[in-house]
PQR file of N, CA, C, O and H, with PARSE charges and radii, in Angstrom:
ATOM      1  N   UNK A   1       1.353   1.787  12.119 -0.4000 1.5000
ATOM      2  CA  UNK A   1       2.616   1.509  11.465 -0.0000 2.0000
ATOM      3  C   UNK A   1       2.784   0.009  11.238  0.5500 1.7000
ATOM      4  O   UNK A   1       3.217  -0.484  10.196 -0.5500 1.4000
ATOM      5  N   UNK A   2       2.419  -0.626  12.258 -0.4000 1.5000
ATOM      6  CA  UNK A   2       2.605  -2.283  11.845 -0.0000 2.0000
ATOM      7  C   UNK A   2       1.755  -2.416  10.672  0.5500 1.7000
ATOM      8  O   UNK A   2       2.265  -3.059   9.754 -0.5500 1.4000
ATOM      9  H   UNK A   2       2.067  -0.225  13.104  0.4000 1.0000
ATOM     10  N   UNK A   3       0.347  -1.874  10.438 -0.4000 1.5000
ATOM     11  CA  UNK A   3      -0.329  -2.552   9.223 -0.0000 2.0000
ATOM     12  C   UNK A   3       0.710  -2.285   8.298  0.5500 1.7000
ATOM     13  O   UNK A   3       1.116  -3.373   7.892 -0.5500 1.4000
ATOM     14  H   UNK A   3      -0.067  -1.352  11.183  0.4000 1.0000
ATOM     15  N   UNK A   4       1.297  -1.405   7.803 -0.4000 1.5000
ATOM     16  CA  UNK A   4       1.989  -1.022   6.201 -0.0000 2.0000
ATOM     17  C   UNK A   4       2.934  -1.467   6.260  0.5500 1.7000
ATOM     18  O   UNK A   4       3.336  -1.852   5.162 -0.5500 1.4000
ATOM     19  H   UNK A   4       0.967  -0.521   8.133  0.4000 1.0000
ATOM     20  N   UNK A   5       3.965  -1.741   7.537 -0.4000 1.5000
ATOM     21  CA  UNK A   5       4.566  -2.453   7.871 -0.0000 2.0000
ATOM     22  C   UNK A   5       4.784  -4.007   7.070  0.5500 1.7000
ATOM     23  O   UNK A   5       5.490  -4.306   6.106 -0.5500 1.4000
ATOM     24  H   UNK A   5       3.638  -1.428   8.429  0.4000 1.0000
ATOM     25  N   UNK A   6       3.903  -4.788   7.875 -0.4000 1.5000
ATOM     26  CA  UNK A   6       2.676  -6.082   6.960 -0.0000 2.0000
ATOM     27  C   UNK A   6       2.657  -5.981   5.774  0.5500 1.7000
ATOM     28  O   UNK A   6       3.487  -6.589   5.098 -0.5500 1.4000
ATOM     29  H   UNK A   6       3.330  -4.546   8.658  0.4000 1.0000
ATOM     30  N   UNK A   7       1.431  -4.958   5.043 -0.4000 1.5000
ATOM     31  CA  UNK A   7       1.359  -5.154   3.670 -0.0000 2.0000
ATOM     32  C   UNK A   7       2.625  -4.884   3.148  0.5500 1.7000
ATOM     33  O   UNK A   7       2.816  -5.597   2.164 -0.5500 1.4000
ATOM     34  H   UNK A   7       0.757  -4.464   5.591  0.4000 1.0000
ATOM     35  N   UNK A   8       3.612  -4.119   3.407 -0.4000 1.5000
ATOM     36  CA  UNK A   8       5.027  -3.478   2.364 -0.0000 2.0000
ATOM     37  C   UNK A   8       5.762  -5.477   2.514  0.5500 1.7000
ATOM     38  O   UNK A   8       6.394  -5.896   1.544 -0.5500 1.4000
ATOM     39  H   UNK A   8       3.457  -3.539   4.207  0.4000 1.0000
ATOM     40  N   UNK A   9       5.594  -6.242   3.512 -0.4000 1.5000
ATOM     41  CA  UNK A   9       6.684  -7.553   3.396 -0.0000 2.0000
ATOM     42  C   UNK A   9       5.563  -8.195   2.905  0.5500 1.7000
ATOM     43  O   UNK A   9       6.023  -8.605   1.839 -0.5500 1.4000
ATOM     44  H   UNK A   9       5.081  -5.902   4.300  0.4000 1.0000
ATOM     45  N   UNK A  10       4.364  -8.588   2.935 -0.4000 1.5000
ATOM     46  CA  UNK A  10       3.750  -9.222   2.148 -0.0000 2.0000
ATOM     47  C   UNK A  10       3.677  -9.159   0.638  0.5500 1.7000
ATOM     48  O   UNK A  10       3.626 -10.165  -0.070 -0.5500 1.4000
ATOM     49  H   UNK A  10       3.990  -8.255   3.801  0.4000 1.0000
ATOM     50  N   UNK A  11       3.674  -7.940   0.197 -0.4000 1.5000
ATOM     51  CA  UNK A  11       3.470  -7.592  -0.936 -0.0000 2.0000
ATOM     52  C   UNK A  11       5.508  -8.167  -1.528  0.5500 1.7000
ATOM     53  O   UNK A  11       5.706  -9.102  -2.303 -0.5500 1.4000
ATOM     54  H   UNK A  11       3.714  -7.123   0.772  0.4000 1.0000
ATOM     55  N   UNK A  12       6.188  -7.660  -1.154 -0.4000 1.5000
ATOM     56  CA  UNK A  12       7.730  -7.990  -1.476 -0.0000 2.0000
ATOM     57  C   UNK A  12       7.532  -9.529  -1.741  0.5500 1.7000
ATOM     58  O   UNK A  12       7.774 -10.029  -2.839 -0.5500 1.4000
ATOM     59  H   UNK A  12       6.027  -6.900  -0.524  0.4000 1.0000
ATOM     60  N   UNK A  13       6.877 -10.554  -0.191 -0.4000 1.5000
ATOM     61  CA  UNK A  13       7.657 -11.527  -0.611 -0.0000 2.0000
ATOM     62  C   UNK A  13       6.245 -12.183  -1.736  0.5500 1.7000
ATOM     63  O   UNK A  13       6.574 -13.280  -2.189 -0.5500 1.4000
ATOM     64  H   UNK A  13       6.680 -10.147   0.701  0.4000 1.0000
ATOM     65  N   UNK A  14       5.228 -11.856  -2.088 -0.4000 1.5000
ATOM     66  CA  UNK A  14       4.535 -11.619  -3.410 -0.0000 2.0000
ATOM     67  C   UNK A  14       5.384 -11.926  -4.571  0.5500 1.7000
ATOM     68  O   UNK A  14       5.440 -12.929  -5.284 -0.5500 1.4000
ATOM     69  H   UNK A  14       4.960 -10.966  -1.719  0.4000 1.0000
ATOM     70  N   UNK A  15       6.028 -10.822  -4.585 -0.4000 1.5000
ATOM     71  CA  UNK A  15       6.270  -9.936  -5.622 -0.0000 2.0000
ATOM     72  C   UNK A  15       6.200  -9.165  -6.584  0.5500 1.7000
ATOM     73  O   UNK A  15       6.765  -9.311  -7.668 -0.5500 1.4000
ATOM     74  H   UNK A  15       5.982 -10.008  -4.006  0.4000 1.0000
ATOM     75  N   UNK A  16       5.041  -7.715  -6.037 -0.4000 1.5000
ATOM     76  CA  UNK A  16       4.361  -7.803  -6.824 -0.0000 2.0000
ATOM     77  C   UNK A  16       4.294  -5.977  -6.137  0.5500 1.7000
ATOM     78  O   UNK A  16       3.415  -5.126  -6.279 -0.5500 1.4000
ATOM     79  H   UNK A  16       4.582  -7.596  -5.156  0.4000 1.0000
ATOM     80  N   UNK A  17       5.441  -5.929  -5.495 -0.4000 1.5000
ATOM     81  CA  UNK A  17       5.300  -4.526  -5.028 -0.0000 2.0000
ATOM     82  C   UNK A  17       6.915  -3.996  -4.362  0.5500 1.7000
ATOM     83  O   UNK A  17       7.774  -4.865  -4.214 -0.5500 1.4000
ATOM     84  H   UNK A  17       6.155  -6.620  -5.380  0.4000 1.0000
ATOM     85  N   UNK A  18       7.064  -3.311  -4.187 -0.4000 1.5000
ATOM     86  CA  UNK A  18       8.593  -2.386  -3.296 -0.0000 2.0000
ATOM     87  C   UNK A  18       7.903  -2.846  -2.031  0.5500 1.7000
ATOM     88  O   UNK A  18       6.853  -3.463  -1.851 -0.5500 1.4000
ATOM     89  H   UNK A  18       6.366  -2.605  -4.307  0.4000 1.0000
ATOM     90  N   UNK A  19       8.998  -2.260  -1.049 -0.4000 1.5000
ATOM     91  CA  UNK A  19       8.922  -2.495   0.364 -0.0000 2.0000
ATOM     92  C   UNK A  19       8.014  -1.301   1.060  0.5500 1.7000
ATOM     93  O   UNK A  19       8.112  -0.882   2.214 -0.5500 1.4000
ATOM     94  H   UNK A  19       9.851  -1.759  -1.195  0.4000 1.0000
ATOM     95  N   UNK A  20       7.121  -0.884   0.042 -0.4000 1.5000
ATOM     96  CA  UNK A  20       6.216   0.433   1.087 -0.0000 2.0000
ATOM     97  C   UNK A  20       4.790  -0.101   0.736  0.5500 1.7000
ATOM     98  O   UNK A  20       4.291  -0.672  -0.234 -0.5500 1.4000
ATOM     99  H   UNK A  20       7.042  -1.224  -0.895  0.4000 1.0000
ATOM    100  N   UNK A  21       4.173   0.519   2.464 -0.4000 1.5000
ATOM    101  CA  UNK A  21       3.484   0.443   2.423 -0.0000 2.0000
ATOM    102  C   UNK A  21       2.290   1.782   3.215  0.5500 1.7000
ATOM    103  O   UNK A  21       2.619   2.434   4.206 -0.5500 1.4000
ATOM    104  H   UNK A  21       4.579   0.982   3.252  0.4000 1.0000
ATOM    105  N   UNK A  22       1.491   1.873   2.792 -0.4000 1.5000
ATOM    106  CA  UNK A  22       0.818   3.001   3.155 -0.0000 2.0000
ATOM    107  C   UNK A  22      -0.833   2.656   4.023  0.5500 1.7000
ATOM    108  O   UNK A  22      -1.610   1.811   3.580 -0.5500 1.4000
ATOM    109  H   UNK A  22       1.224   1.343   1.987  0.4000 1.0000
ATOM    110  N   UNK A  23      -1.139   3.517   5.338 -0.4000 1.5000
ATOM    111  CA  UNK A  23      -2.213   3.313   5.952 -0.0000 2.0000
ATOM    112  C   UNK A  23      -3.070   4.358   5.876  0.5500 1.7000
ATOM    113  O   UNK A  23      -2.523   5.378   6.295 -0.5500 1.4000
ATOM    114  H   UNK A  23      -0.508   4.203   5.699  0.4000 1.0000
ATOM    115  N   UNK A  24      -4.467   4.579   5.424 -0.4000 1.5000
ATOM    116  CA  UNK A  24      -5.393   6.107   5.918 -0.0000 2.0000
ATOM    117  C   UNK A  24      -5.810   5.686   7.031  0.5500 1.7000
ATOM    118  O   UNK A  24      -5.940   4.500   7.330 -0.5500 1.4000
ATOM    119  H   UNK A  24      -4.911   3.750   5.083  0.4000 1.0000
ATOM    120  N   UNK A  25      -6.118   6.912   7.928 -0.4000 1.5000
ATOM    121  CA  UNK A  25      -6.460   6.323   9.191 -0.0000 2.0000
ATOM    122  C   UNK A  25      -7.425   7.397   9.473  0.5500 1.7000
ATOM    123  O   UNK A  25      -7.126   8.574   9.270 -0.5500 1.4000
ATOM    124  H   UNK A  25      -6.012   7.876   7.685  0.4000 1.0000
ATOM    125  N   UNK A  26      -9.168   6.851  10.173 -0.4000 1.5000
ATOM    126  CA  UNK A  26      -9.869   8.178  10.490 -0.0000 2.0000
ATOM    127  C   UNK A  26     -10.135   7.643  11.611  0.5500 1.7000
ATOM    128  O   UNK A  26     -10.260   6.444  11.859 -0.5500 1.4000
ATOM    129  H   UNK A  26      -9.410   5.895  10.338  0.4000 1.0000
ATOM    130  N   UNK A  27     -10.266   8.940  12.623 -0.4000 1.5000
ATOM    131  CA  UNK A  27     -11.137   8.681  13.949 -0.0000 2.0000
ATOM    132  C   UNK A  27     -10.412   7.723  14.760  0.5500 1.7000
ATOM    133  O   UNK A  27     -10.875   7.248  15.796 -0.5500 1.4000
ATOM    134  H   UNK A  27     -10.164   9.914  12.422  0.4000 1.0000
ATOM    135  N   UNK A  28      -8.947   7.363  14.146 -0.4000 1.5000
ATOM    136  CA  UNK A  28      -8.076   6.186  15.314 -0.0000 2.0000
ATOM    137  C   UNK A  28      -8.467   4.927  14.761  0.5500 1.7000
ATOM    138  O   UNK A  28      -8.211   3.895  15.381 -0.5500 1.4000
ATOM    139  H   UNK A  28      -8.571   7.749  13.304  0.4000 1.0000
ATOM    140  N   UNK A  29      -9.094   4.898  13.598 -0.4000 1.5000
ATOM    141  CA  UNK A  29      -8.933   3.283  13.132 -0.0000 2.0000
ATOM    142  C   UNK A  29      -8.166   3.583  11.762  0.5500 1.7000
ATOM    143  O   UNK A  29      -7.642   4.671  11.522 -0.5500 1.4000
ATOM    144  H   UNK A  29      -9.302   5.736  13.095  0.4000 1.0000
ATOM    145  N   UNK A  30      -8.162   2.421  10.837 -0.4000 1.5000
ATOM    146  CA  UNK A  30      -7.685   2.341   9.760 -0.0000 2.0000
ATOM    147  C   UNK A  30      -8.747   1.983   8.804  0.5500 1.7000
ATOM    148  O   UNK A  30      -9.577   1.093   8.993 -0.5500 1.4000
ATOM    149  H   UNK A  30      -8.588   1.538  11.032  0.4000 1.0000
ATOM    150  N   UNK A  31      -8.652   2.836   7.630 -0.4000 1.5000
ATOM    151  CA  UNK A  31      -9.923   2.362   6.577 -0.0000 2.0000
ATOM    152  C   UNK A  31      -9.811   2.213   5.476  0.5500 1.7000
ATOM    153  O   UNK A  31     -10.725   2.303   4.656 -0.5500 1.4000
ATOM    154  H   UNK A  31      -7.978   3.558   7.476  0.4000 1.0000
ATOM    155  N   UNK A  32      -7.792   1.762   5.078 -0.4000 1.5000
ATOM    156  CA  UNK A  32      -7.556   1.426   3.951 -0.0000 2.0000
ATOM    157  C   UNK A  32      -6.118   1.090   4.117  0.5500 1.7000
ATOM    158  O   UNK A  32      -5.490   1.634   5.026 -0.5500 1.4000
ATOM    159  H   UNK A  32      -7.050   1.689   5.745  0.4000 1.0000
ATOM    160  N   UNK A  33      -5.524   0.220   3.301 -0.4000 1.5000
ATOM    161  CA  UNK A  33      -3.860   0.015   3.229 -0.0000 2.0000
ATOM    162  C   UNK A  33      -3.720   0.017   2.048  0.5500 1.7000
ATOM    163  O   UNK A  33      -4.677  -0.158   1.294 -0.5500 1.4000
ATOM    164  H   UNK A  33      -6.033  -0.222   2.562  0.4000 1.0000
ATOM    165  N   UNK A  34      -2.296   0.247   1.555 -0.4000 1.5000
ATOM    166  CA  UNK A  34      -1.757   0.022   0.144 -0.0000 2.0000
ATOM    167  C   UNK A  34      -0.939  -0.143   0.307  0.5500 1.7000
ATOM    168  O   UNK A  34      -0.480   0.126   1.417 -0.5500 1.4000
ATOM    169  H   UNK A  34      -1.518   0.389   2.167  0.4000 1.0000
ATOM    170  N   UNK A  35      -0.016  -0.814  -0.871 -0.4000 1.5000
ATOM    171  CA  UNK A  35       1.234  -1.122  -1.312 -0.0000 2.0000
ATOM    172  C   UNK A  35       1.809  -0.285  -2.479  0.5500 1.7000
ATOM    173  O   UNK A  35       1.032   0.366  -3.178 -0.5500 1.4000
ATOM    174  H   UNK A  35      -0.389  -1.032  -1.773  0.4000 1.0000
ATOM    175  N   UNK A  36       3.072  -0.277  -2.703 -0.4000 1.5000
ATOM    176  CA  UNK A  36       3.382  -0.054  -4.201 -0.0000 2.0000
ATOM    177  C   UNK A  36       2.973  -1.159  -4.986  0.5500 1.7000
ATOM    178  O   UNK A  36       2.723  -2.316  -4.649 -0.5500 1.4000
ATOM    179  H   UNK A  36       3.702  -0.806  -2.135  0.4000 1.0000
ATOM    180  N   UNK A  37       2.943  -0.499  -6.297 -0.4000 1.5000
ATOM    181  CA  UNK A  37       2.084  -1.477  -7.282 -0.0000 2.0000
ATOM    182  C   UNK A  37       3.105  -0.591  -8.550  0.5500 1.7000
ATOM    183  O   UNK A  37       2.633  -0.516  -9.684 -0.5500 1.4000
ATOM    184  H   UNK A  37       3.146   0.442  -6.571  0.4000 1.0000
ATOM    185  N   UNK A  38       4.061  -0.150  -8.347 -0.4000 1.5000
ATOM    186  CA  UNK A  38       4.499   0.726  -9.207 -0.0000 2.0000
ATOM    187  C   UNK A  38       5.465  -0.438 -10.450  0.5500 1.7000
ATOM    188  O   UNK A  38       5.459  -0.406 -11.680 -0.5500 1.4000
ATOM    189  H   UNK A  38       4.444  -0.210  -7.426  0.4000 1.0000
ATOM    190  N   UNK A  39       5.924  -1.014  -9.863 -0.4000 1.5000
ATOM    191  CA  UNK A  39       6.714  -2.282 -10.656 -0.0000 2.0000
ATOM    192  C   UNK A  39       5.748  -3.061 -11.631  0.5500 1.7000
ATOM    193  O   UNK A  39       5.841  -3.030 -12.858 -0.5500 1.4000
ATOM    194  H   UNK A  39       5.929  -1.040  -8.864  0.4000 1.0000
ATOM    195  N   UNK A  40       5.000  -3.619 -11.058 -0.4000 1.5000
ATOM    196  CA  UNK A  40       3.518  -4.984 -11.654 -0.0000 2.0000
ATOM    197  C   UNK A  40       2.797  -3.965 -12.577  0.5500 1.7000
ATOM    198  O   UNK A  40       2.679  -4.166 -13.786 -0.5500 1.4000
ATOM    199  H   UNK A  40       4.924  -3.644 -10.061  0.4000 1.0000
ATOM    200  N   UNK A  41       2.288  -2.788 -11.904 -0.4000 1.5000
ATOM    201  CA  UNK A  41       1.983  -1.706 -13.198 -0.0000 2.0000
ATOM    202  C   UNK A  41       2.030  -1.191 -14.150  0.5500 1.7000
ATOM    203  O   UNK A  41       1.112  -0.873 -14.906 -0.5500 1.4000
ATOM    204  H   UNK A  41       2.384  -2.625 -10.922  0.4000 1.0000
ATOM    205  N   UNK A  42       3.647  -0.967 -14.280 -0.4000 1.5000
ATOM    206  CA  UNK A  42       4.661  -0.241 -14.761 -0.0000 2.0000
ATOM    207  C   UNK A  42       3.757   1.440 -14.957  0.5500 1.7000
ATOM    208  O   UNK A  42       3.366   1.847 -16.051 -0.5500 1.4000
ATOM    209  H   UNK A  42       4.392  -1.226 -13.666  0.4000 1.0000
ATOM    210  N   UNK A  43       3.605   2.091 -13.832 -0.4000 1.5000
ATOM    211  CA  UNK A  43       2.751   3.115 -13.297 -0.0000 2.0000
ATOM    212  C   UNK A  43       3.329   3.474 -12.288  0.5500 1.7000
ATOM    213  O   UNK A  43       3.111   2.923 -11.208 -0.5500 1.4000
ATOM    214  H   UNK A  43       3.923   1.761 -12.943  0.4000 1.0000
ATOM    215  N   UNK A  44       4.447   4.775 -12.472 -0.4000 1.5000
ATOM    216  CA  UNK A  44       4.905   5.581 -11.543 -0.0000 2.0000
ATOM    217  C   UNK A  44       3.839   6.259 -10.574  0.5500 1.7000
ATOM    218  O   UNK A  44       4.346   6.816  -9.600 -0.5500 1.4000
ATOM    219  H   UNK A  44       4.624   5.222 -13.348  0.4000 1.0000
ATOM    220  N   UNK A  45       2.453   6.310 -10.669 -0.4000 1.5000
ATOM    221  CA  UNK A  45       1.576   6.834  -9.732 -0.0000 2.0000
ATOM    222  C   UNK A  45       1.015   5.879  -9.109  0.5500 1.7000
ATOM    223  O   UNK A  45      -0.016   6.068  -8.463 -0.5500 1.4000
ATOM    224  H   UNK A  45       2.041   5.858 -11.460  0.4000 1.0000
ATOM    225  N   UNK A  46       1.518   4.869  -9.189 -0.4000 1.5000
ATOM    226  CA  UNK A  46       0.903   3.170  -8.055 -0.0000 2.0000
ATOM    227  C   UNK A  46       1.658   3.246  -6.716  0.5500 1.7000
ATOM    228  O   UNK A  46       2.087   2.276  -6.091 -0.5500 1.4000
ATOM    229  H   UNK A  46       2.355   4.716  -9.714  0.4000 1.0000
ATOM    230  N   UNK A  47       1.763   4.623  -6.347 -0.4000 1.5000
ATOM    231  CA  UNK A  47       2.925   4.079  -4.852 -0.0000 2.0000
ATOM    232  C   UNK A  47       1.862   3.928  -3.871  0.5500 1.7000
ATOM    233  O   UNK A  47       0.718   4.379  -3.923 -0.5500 1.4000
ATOM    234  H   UNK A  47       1.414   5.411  -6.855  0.4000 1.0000
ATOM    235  N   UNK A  48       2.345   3.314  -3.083 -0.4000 1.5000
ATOM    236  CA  UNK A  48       1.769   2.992  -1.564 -0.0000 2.0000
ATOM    237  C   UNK A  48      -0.121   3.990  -1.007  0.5500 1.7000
ATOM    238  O   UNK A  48      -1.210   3.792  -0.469 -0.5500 1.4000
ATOM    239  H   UNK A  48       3.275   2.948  -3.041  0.4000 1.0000
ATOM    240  N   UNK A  49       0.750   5.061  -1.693 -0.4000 1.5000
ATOM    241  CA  UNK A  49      -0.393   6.054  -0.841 -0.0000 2.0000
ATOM    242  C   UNK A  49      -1.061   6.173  -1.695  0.5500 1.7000
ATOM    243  O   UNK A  49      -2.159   6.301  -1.152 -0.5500 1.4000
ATOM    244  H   UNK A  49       1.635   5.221  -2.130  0.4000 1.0000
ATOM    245  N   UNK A  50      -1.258   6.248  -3.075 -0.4000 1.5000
ATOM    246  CA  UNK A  50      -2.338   6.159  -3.802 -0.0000 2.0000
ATOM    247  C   UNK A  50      -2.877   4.763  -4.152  0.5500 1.7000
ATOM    248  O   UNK A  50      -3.890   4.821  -4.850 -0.5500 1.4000
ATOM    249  H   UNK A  50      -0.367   6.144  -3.515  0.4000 1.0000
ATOM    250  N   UNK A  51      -2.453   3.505  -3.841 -0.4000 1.5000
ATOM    251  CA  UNK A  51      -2.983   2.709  -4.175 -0.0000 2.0000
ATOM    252  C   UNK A  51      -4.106   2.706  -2.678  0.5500 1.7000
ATOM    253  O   UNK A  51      -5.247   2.253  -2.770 -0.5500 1.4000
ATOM    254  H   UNK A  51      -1.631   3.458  -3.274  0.4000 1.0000
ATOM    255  N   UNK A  52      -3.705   3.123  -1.721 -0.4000 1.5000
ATOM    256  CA  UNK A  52      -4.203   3.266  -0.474 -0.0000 2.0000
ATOM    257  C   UNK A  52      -5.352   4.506  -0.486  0.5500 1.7000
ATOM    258  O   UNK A  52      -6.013   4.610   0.547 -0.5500 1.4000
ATOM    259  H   UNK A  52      -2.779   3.492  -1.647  0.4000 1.0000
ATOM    260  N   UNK A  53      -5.562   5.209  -1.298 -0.4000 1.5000
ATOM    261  CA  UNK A  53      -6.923   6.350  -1.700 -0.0000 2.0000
ATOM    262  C   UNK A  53      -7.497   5.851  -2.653  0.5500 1.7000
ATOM    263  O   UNK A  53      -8.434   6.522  -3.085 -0.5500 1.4000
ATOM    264  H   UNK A  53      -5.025   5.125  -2.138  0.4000 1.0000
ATOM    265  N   UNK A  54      -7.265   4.807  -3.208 -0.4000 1.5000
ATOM    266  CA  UNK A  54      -7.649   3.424  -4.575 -0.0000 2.0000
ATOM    267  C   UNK A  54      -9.057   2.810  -3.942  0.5500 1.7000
ATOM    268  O   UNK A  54     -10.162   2.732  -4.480 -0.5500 1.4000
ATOM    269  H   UNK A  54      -6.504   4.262  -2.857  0.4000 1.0000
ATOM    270  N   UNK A  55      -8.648   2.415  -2.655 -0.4000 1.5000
ATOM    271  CA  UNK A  55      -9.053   1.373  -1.863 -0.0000 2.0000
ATOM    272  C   UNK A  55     -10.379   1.818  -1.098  0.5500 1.7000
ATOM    273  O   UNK A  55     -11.317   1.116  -0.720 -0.5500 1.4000
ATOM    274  H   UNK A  55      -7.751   2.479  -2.219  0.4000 1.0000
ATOM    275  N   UNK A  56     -10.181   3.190  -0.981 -0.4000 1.5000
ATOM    276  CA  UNK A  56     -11.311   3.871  -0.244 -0.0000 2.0000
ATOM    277  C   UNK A  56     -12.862   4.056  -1.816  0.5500 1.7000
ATOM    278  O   UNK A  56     -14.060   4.038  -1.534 -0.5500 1.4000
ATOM    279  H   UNK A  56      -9.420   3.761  -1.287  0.4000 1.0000
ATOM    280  N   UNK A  57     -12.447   4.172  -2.940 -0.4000 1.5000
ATOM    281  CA  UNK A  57     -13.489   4.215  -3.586 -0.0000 2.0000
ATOM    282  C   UNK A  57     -14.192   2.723  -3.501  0.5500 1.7000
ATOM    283  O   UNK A  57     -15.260   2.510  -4.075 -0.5500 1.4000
ATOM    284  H   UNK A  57     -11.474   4.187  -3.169  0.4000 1.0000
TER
END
């Protein structure tokens, strides 16, 4: 929770995203984060959790 936490205020004070942020997590680690990107996009499918399954390709 702290990572998305992180990226969601990093990305804000950016500006370049909303206040969410999204983590995948396997096996008890983390192997990707995202932000919204839905604003900078203008791409209602840029939220947090898909920019965060983005990251894994």
């Amino acid at each position: 929770m702290e990572a998305t936490l992180r990226e969601a205020c990093v990305r804000v004070a950016a500006g370049d995203g909303g206040p969410f942020g999204a983590a995948i997590v396997k096996d008890g680690k983390i192997v990707a984060v995202g932000h919204n990107m839905v604003l900078i996009n203008i791409d209602p499918t840029c939220d947090a959790e898909m920019t965060a399954i983005a990251m894994l390709r």
